[in-house]
C-alpha positions as CSV (number, residue, x, y, z in Angstrom):
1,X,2.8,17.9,-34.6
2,X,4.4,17.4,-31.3
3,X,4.8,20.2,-28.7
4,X,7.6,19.7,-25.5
5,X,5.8,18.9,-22.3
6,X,8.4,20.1,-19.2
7,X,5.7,18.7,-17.0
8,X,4.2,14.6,-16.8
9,X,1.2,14.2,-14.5
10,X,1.7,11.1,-12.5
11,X,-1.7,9.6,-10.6
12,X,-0.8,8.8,-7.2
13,X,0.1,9.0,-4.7
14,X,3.5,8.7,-6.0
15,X,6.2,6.9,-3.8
16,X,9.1,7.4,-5.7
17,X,10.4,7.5,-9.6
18,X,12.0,3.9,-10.4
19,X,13.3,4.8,-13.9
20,X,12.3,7.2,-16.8
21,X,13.4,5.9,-20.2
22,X,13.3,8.2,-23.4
23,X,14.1,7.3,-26.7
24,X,15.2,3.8,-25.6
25,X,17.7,5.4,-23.1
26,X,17.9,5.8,-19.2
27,X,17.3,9.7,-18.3
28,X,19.8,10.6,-15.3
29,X,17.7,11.2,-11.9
30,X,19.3,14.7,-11.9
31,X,17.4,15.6,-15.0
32,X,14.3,15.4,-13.4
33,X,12.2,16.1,-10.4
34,X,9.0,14.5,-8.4
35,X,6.7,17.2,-7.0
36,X,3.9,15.7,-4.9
37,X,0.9,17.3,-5.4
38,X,-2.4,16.2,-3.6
39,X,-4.0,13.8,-6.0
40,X,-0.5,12.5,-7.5
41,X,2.9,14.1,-8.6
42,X,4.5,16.0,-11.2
43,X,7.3,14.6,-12.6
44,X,8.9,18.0,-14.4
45,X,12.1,17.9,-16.3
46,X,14.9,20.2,-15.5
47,X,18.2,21.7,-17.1
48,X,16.1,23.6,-19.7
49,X,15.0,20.2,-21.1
50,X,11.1,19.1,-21.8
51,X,8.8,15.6,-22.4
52,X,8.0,15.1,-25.7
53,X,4.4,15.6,-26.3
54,X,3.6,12.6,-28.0
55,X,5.3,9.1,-28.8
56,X,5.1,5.9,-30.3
57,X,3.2,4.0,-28.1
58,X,3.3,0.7,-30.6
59,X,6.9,0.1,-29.9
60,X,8.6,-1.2,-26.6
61,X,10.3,1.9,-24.3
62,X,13.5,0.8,-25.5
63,X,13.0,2.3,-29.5
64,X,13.6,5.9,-30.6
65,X,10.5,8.2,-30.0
66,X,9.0,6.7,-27.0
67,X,8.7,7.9,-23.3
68,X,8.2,5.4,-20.4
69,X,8.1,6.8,-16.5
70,X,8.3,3.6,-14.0
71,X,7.2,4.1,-10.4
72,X,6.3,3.3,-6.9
73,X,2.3,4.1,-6.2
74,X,1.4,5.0,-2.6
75,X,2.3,5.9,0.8
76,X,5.5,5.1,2.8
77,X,4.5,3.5,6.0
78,X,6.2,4.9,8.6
79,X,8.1,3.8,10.8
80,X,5.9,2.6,14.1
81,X,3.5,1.3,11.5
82,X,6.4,-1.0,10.3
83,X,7.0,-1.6,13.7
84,X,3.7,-3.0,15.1
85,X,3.5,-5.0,11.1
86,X,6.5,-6.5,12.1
87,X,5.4,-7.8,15.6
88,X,2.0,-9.0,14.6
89,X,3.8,-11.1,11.5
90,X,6.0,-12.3,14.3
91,X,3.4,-13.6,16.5
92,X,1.2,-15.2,13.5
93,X,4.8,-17.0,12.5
94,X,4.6,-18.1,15.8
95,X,1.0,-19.2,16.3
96,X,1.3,-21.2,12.7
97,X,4.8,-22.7,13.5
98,X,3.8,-24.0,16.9
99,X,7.1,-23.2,18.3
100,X,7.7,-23.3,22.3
101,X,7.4,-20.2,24.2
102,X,3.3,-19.6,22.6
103,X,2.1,-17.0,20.8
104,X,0.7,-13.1,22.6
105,X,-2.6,-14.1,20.4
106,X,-4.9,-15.6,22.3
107,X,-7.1,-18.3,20.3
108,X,-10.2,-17.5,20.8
109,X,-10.3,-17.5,24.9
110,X,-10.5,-14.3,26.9
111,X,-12.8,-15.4,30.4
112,X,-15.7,-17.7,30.8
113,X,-16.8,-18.4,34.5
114,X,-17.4,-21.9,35.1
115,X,-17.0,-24.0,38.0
116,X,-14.7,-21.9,39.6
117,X,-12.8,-21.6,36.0
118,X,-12.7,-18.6,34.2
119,X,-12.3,-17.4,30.5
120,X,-14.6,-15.7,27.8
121,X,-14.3,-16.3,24.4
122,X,-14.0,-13.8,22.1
123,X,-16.4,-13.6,19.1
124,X,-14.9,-14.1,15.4
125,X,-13.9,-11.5,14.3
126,X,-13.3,-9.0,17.4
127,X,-9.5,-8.7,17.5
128,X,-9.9,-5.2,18.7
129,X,-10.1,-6.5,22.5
130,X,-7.5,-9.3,21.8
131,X,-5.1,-6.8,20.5
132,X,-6.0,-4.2,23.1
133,X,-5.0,-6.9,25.8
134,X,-1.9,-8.9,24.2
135,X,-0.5,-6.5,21.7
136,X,-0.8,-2.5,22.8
137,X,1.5,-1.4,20.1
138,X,-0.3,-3.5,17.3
139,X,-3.7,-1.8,19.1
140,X,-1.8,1.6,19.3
141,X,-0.9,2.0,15.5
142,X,-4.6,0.8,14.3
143,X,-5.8,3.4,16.6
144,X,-4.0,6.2,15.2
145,X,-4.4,5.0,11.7
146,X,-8.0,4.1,12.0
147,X,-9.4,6.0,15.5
148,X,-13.3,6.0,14.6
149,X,-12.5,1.8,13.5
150,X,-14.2,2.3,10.1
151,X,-14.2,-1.5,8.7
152,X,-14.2,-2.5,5.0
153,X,-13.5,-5.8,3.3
154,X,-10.2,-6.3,2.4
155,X,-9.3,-6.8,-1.4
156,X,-6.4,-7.6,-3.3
157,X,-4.1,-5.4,-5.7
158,X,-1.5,-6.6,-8.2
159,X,0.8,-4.8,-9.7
160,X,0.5,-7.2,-12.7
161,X,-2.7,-7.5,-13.3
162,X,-5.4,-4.9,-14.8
163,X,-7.2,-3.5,-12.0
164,X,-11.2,-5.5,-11.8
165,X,-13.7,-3.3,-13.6
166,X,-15.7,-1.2,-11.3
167,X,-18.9,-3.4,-11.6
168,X,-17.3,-6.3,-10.4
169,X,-16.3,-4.7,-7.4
170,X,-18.1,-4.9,-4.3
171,X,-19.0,-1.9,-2.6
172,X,-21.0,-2.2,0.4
173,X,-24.6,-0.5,0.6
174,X,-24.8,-0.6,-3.1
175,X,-26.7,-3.3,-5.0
176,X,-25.0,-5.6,-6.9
């Protein structure tokens, strides 16, 4: 027996709703609303309407008796993150294009002393001097996004594939 559900827990964080689809049909944006909520959202359906409880989960969202919710998972970035994104792509364009005019990334030489020359060489891997010196507003919005400079290894997410199973994933301090 199904029971009306007003309420559809969303794991998040949720960005925004793309599309909800019930019964095989596109429900209007102004039947529903997105409440965020600390772990996720609450997509909760107004005008004195509810979710069904249950549905065929065996046909495609586009057949009678099925319920599909389609959205954006995560965080805006705001705007100054966009901004120093968008210079650092900018200057990488640059250093792999080789145009005229350089690149504010150094390649690897900061100050070495030597016969009355001078540059060092920055280690791999430290770009936190490099974009101290070259690129403040790059160095800026990792600072306020990352103050204490916590490091991880990066790791890739698709949309369209299933996420790797946990024990596959590498987790540092933990045996593997």
């Amino acid at each position: 027996m199904c029971t009306p559900l007003c309420e559809i827990y969303l794991p998040g964080p949720v960005h925004s709703v793309v599309a909800v689809k019930q019964d095989g049909h596109v429900v209007d944006a102004s039947g529903y609303v997105l409440h965020h909520t600390a772990t996720g959202g609450q997509l909760v359906r107004t005008e004195g309407e509810c979710w069904p409880d249950c549905q065929r989960l065996d046909r495609p969202d586009t057949d009678p008796d099925t319920l599909s919710v389609r959205y954006l998972r995560g965080l805006e970035v705001p705007a100054a993150g966009r901004r120093a994104v968008g210079q650092l792509a900018c200057e990488i364009e640059k250093l792999c294009s080789g145009r005229p005019g350089g690149c504010a990334l150094p390649t690897g030489v900061k100050s070495v002393t030597r016969e009355g020359v001078s540059y060092d060489i920055v280690p791999p891997g430290d770009w936190s001097e490099t974009l101290q010196a070259h690129m403040p507003q790059v160095w800026a919005w990792v600072q306020m996004v990352n103050p204490k400079q916590h490091r991880q290894h990066g790791a890739v997410f698709s949309l369209d594939l299933p996420p790797a199973p946990v024990s596959a994933r590498y987790r540092p301090g933990v045996p593997q």
